[in-house]
Biopython code that builds the backbone (N, CA, C, O; Angstrom):
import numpy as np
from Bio.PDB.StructureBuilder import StructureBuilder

atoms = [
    (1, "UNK", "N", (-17.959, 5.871, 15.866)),
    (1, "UNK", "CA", (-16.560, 5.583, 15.574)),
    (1, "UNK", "C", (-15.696, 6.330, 16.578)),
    (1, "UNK", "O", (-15.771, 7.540, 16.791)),
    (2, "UNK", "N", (-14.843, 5.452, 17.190)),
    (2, "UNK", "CA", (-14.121, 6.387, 18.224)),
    (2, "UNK", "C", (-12.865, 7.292, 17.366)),
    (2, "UNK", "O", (-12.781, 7.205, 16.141)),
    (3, "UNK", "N", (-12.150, 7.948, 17.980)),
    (3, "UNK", "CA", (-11.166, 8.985, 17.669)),
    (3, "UNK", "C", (-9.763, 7.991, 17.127)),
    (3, "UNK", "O", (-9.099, 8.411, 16.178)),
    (4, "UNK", "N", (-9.499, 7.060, 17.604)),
    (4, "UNK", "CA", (-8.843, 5.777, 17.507)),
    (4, "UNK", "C", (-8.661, 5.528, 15.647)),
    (4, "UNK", "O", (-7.680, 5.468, 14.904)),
    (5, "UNK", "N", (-10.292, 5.426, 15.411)),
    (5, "UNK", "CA", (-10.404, 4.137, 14.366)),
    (5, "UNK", "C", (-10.870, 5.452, 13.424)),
    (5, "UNK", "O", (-10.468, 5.202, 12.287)),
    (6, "UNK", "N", (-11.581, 6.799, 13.443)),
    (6, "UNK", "CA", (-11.282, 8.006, 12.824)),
    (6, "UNK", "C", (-9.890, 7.879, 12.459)),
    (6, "UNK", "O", (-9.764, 7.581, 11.272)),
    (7, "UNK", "N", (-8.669, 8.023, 13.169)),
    (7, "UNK", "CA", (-7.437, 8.420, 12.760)),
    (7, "UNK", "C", (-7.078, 7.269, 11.949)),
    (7, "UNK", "O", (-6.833, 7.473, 10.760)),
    (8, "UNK", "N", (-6.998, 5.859, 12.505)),
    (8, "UNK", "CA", (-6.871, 4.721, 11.350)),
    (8, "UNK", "C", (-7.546, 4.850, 9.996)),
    (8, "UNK", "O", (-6.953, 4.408, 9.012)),
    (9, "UNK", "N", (-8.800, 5.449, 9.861)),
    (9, "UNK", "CA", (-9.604, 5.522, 8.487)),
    (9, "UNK", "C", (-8.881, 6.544, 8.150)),
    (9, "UNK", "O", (-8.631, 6.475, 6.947)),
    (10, "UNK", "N", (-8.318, 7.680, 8.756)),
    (10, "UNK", "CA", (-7.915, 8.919, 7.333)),
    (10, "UNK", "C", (-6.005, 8.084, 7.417)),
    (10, "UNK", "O", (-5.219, 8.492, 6.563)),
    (11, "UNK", "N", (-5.622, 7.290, 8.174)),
    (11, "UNK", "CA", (-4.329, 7.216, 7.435)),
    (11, "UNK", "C", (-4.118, 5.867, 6.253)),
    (11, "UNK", "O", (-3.076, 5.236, 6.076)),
    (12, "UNK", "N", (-5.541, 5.655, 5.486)),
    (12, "UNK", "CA", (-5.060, 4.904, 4.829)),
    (12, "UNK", "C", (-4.936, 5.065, 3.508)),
    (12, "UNK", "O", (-5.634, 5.634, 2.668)),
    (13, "UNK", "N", (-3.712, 4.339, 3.453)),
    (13, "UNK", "CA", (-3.173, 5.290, 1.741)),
    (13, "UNK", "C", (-3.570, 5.176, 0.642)),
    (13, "UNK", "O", (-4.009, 4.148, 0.128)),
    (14, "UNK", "N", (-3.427, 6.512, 0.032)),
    (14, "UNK", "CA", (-4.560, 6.449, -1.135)),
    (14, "UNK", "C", (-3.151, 6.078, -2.488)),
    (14, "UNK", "O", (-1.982, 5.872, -2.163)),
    (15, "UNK", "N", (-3.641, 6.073, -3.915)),
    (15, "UNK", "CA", (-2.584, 5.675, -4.608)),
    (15, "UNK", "C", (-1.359, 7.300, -4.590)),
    (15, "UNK", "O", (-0.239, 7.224, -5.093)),
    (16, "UNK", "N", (-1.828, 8.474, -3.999)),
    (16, "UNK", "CA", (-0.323, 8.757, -4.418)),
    (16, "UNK", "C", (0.798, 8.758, -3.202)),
    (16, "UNK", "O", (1.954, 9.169, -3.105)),
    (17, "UNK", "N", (-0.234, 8.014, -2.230)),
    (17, "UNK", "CA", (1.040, 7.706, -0.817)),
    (17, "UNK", "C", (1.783, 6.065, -1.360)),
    (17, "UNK", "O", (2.929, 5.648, -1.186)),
    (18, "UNK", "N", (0.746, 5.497, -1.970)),
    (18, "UNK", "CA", (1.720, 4.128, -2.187)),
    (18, "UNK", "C", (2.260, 4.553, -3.062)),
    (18, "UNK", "O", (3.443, 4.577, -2.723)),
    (19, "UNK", "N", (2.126, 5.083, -4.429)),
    (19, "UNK", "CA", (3.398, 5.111, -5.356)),
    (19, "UNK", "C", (4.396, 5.810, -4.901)),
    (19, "UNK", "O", (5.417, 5.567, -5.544)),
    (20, "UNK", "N", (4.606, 6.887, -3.729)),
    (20, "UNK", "CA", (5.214, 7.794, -2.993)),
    (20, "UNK", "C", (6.295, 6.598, -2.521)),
    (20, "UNK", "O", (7.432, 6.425, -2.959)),
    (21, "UNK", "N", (5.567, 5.802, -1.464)),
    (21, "UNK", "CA", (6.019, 4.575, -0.901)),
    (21, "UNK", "C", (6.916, 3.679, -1.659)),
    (21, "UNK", "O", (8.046, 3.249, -1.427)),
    (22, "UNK", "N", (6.223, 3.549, -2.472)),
    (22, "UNK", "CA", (6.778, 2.304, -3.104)),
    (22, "UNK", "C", (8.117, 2.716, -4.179)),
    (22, "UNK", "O", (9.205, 2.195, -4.424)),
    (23, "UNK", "N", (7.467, 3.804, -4.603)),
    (23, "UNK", "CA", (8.793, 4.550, -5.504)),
    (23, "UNK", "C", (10.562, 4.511, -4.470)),
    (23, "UNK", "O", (11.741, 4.166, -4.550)),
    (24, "UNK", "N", (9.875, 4.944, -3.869)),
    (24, "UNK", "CA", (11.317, 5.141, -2.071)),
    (24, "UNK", "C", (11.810, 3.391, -2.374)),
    (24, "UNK", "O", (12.862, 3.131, -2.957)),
    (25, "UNK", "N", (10.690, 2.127, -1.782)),
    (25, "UNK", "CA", (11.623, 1.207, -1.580)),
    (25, "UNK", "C", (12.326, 0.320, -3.155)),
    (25, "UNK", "O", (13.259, -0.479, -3.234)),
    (26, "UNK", "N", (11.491, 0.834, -4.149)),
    (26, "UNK", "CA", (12.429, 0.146, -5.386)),
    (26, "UNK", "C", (13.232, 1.073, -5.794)),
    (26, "UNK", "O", (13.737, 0.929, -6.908)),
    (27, "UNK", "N", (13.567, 2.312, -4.960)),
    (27, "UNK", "CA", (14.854, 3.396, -5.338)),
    (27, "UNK", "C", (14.541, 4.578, -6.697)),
    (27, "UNK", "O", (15.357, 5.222, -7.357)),
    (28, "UNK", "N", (13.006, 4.539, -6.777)),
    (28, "UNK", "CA", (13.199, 5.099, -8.187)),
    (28, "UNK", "C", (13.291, 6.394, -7.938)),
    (28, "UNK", "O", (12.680, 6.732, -6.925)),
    (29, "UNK", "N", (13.834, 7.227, -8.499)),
    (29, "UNK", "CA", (13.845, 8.945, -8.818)),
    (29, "UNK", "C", (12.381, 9.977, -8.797)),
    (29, "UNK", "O", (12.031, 11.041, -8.286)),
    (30, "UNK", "N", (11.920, 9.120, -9.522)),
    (30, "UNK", "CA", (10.120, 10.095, -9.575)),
    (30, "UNK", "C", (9.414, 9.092, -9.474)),
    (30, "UNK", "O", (9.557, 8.071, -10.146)),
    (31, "UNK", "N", (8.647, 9.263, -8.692)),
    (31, "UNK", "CA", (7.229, 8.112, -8.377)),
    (31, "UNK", "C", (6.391, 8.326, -9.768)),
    (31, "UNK", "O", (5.222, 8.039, -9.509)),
    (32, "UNK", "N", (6.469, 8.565, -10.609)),
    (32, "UNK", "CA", (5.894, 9.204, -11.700)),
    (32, "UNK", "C", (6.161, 7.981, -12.648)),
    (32, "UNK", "O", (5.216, 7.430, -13.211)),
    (33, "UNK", "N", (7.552, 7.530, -12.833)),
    (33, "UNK", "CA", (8.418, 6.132, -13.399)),
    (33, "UNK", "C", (7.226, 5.171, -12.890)),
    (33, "UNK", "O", (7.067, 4.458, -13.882)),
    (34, "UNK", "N", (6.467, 4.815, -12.104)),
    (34, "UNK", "CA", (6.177, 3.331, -11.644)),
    (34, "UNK", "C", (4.666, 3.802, -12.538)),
    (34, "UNK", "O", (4.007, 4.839, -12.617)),
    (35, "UNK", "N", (4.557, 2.309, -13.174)),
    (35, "UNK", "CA", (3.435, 1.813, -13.925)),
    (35, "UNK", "C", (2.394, 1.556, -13.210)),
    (35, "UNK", "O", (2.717, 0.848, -12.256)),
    (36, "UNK", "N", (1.187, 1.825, -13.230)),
    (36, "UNK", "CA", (0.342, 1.536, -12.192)),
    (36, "UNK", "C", (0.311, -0.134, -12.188)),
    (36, "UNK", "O", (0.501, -0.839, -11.197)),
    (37, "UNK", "N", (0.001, -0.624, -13.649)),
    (37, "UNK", "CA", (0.275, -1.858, -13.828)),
    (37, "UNK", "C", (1.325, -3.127, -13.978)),
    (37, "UNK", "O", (1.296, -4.244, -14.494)),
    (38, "UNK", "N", (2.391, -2.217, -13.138)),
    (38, "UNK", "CA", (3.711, -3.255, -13.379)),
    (38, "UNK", "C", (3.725, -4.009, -12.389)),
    (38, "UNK", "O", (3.099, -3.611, -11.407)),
    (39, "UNK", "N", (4.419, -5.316, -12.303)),
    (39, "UNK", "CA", (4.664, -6.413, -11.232)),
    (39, "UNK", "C", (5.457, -5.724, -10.094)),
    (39, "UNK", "O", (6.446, -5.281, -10.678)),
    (40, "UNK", "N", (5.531, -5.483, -9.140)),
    (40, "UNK", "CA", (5.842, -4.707, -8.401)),
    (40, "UNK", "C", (7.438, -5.729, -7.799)),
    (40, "UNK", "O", (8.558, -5.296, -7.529)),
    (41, "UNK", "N", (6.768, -7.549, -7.754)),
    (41, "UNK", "CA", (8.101, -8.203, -7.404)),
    (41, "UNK", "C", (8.838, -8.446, -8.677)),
    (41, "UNK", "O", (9.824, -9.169, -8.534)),
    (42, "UNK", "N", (8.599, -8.013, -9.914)),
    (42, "UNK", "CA", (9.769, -8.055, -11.148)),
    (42, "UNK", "C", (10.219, -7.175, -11.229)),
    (42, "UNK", "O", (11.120, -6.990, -12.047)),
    (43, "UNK", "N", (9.666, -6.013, -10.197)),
    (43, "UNK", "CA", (10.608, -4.593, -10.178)),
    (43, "UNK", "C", (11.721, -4.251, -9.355)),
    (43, "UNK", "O", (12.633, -3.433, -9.473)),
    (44, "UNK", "N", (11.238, -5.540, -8.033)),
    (44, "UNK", "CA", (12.266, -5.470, -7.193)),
    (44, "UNK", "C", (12.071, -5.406, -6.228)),
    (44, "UNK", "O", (12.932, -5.090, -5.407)),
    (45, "UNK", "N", (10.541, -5.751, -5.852)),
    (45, "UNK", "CA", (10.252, -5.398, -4.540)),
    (45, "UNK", "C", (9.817, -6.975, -4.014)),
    (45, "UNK", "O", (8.886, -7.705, -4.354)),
    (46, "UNK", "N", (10.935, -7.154, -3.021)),
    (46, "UNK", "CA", (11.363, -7.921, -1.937)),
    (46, "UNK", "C", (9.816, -8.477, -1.379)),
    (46, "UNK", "O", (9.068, -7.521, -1.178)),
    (47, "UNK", "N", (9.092, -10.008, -1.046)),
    (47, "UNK", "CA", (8.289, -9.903, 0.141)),
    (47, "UNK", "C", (8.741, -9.801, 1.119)),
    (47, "UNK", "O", (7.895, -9.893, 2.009)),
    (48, "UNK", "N", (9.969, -9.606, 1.549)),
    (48, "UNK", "CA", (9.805, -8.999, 3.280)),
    (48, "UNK", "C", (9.942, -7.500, 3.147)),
    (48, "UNK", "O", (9.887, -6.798, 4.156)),
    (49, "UNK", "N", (10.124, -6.957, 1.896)),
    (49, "UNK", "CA", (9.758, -5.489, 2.250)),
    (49, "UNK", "C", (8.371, -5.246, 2.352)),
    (49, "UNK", "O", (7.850, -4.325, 2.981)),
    (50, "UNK", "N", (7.621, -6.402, 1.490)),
    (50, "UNK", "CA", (6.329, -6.531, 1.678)),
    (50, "UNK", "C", (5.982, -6.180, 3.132)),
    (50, "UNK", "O", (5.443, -5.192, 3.631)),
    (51, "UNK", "N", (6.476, -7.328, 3.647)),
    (51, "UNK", "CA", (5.772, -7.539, 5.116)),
    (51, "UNK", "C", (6.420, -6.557, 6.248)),
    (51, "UNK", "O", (5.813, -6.249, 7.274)),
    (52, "UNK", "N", (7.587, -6.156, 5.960)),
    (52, "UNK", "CA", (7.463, -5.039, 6.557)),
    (52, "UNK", "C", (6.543, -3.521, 6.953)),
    (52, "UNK", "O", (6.400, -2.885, 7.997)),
    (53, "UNK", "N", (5.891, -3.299, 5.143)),
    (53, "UNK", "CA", (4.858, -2.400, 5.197)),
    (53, "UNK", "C", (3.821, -2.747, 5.287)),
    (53, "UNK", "O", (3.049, -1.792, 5.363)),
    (54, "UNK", "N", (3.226, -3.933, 5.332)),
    (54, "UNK", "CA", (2.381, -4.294, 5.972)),
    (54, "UNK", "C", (2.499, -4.266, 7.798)),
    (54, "UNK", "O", (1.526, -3.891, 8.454)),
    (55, "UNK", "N", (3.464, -4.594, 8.300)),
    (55, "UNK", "CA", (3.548, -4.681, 9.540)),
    (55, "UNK", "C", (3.507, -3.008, 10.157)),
    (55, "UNK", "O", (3.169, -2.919, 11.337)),
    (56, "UNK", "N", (3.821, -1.736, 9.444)),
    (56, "UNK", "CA", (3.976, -0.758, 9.767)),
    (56, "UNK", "C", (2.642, -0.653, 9.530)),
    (56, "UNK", "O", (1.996, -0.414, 10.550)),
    (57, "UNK", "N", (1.714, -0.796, 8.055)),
    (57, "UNK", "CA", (0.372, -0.081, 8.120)),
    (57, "UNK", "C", (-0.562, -1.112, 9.356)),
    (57, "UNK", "O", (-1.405, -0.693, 10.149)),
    (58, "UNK", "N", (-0.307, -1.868, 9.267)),
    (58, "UNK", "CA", (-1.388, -3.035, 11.073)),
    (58, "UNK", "C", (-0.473, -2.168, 12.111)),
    (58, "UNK", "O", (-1.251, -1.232, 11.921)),
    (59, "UNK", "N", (0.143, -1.812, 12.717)),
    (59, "UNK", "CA", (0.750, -1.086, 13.893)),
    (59, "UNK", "C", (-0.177, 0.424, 13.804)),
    (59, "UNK", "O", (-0.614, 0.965, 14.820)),
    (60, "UNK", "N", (-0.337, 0.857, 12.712)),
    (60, "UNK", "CA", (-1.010, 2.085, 11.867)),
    (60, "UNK", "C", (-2.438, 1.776, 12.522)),
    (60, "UNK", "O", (-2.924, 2.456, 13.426)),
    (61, "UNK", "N", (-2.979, 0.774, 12.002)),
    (61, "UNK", "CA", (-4.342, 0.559, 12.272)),
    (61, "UNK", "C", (-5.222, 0.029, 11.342)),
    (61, "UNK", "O", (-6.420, -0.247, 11.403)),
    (62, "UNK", "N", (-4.359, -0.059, 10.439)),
    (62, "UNK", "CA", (-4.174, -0.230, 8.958)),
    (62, "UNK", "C", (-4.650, -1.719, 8.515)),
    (62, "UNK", "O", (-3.707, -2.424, 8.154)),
    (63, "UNK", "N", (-5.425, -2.093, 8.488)),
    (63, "UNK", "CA", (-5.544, -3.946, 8.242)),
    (63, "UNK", "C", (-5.355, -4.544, 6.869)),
    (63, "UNK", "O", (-6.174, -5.118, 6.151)),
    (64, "UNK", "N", (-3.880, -4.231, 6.649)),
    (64, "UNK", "CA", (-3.522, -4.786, 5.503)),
    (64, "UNK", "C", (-2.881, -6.165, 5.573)),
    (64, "UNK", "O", (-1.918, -6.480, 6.272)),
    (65, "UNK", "N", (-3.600, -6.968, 4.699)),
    (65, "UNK", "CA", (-3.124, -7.990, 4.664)),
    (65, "UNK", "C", (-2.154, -8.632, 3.264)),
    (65, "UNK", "O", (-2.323, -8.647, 2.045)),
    (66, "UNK", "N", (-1.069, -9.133, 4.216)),
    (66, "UNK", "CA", (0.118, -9.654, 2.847)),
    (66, "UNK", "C", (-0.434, -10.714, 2.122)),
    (66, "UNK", "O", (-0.102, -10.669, 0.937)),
    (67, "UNK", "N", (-1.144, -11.630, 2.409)),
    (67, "UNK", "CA", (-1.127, -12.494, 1.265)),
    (67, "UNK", "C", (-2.061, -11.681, 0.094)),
    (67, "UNK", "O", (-1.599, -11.753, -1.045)),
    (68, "UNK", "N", (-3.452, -10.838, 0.274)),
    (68, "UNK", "CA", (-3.800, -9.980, -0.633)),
    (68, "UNK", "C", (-3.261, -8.971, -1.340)),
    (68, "UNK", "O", (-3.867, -8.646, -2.362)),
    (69, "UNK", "N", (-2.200, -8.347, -1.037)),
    (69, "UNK", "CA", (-1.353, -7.730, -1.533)),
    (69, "UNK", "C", (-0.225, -8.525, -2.287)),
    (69, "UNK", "O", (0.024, -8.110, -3.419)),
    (70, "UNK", "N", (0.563, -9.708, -1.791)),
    (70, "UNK", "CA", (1.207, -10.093, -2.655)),
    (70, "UNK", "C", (0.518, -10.968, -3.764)),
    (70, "UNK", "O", (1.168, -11.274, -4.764)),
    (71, "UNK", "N", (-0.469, -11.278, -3.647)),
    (71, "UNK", "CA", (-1.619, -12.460, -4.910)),
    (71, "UNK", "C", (-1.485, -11.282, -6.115)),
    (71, "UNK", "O", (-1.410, -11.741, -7.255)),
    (72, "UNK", "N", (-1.457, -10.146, -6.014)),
    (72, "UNK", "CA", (-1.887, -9.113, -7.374)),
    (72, "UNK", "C", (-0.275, -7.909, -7.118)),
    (72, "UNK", "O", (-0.637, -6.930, -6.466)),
    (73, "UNK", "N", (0.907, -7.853, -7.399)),
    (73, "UNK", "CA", (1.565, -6.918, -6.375)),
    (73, "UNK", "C", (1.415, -6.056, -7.885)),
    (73, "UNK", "O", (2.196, -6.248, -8.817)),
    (74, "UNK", "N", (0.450, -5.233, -7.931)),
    (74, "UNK", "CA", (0.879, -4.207, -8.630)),
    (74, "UNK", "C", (0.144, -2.809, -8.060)),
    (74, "UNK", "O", (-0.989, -2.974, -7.609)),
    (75, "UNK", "N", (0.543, -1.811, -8.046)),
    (75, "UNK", "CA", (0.022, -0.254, -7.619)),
    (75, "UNK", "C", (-1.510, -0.184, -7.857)),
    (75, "UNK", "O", (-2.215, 0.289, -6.965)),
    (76, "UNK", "N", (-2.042, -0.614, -8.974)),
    (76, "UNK", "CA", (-3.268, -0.653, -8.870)),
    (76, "UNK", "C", (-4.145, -1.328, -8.395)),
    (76, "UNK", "O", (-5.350, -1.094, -8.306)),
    (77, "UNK", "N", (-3.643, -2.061, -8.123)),
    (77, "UNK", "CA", (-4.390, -3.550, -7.121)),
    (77, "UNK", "C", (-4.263, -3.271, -5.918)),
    (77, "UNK", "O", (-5.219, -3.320, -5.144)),
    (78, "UNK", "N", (-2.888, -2.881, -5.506)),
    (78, "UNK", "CA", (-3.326, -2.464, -3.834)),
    (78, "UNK", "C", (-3.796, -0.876, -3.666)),
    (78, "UNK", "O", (-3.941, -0.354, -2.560)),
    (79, "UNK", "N", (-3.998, -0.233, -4.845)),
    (79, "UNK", "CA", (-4.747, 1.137, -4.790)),
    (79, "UNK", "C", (-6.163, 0.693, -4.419)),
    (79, "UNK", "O", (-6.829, 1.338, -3.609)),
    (80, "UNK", "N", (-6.749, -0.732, -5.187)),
    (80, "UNK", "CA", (-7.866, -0.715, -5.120)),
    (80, "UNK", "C", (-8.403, -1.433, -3.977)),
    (80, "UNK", "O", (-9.482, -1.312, -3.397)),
    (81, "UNK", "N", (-7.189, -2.382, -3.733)),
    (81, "UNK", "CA", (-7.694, -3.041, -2.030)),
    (81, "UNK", "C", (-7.758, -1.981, -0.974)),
    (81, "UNK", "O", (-8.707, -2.065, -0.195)),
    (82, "UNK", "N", (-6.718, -0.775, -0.781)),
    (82, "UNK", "CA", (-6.765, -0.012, 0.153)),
    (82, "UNK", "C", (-8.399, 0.717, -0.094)),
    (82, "UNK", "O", (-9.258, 0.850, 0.778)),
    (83, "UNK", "N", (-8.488, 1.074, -1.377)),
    (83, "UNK", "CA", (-9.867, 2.054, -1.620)),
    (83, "UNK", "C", (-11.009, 1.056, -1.321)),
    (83, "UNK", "O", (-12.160, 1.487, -1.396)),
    (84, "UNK", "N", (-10.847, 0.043, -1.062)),
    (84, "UNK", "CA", (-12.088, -1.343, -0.305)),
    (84, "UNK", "C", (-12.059, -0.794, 1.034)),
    (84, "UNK", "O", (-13.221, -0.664, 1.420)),
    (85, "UNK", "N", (-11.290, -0.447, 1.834)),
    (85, "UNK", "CA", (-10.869, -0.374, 3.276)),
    (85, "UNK", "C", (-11.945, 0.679, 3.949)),
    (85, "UNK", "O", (-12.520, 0.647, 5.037)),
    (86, "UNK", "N", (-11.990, 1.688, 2.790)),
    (86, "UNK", "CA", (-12.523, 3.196, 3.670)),
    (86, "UNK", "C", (-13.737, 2.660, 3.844)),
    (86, "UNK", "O", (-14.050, 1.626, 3.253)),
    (87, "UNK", "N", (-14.603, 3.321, 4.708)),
    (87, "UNK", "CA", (-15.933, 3.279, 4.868)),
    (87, "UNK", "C", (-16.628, 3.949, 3.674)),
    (87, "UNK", "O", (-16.381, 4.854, 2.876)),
    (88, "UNK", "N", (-18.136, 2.616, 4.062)),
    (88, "UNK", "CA", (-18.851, 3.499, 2.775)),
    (88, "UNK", "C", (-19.465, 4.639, 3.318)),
    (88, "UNK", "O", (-19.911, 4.474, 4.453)),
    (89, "UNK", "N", (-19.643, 5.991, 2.708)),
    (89, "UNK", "CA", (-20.476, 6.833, 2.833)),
    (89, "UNK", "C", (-21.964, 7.441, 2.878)),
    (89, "UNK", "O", (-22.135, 8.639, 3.105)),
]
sb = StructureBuilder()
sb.init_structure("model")
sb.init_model(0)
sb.init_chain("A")
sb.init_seg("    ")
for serial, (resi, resn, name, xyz) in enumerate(atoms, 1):
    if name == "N":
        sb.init_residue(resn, " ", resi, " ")
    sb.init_atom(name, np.array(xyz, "f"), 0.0, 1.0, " ", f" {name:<3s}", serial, name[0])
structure = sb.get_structure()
């Protein structure tokens, strides 16, 4: 594994960088408020904010893809697609 795709594998976010994340773009006060299981677009979250953080984590190195993320948009679903991402051990 080069030094490259090392740094892409440790920046991918685990659930308390997305609820971190995600708390910021639906404005909430404590990332603590978001349900792991709530609809993330009945909360307020925009698909082009979608695709914006998607476009930041692929610039990242990050191979997140929007239509898998928006098919399920809740914290635990893309906790568990990102936790698909890492290598197995």
């Amino acid at each position: 594994m080069t030094n490259g795709a090392a740094q892409a594998v440790s920046a991918i976010p685990g659930e308390p960088e997305l609820r971190a994340q995600l708390a910021r773009v639906l404005e909430l006060d404590d990332p603590a408020e978001l349900d792991a299981d709530a609809d993330l677009v009945l909360l307020g979250l925009a698909s082009l904010e979608v695709m914006r953080m998607v476009g930041r984590w692929n610039k990242a190195g990050i191979p997140a893809d929007f239509d898998r993320l928006i098919e399920t948009p809740t914290l635990r679903a893309w906790s568990d697609y990102f936790a698909g991402l890492e290598p197995k051990q």
